[in-house]
C-alpha positions in Angstrom: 0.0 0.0 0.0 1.1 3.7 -0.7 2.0 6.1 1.9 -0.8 8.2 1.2 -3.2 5.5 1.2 -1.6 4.2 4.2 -1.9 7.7 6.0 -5.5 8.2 5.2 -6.3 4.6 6.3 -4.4 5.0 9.8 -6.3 8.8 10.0 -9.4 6.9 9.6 -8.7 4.4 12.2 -8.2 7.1 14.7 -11.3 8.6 13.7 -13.4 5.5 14.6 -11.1 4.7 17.7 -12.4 8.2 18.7 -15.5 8.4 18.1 -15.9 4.8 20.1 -13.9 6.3 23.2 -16.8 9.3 23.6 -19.3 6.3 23.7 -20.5 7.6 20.0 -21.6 3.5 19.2 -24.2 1.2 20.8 -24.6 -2.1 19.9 -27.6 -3.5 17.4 -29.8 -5.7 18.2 -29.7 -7.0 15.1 -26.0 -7.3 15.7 -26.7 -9.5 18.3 -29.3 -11.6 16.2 -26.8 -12.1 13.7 -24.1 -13.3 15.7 -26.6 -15.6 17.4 -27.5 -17.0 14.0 -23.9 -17.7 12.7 -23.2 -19.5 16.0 -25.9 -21.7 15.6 -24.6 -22.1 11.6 -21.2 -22.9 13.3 -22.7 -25.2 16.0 -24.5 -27.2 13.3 -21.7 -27.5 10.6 -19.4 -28.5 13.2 -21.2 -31.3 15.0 -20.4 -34.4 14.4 -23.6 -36.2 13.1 -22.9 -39.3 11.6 -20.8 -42.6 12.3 -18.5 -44.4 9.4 -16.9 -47.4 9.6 -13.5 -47.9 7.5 -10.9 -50.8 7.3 -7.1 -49.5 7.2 -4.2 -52.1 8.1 -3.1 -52.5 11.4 -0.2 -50.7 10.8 -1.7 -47.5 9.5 -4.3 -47.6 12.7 -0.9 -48.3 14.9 0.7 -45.4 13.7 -2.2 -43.1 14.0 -2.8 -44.2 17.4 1.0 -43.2 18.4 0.8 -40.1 16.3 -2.4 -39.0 18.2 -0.7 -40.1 21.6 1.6 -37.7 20.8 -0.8 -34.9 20.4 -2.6 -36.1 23.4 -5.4 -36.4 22.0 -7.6 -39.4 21.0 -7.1 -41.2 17.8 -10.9 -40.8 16.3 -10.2 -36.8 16.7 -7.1 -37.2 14.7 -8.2 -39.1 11.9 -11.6 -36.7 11.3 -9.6 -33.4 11.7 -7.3 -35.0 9.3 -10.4 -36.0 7.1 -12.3 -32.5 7.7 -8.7 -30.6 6.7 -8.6 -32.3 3.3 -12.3 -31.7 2.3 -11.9 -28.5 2.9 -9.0 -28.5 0.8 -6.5 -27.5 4.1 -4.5 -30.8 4.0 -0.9 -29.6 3.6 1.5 -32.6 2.7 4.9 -31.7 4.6 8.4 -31.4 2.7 9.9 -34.7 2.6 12.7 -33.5 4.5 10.0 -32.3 6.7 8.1 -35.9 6.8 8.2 -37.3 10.2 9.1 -41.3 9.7 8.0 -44.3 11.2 10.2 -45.7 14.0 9.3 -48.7 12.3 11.9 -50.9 10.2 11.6 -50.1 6.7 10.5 -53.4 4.9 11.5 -54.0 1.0 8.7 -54.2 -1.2 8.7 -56.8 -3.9 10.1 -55.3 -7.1 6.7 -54.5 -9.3 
């Protein structure tokens, strides 16, 4: 941003800051209605309505489990954040020098 634009934005701010200090706003009640409304939107997108059942191997499940350990937290709550960060399209895959490995032994695959 400009200078000027800057200066005329940070005069504004001071204007507001201002006007709120001499009591020059009240709250709406429709203010109030609204934010009651989006809480309930929030409160309804967020709760956790329905019950899946997946298979994974038991080494996938073991890892989560210590992975969630880790976080101190419980391994159903790590699997759906995980699950609720990559439909919302939030799922950031690490660096592989960032990639946190298994303690686990690495096994060779069979060659394809």
């Amino acid at each position: 941003m400009r200078r000027v634009e800057m200066d005329k934005e940070r005069k504004l701010e001071e204007e507001i800051l201002a006007s709120f200090e001499r009591g020059e706003w009240q709250p709406s009640l429709k203010g109030k209605r609204e934010i009651a409304r989006f809480a309930a939107m929030a409160s309804a997108s967020l709760a956790k309505d329905k019950r899946v059942n997946i298979r994974i191997s038991s080494r996938d499940l073991d890892d989560i489990q210590a992975r969630a350990a880790e976080e101190a937290i419980p391994y159903q709550t790590l699997m759906s954040s995980v699950l609720h960060k990559y439909v919302t399209g939030r799922l950031v895959e690490p660096s592989p020098s960032l990639t946190r490995h298994s303690t686990r032994t690495p096994q060779k695959r069979g060659a394809g």
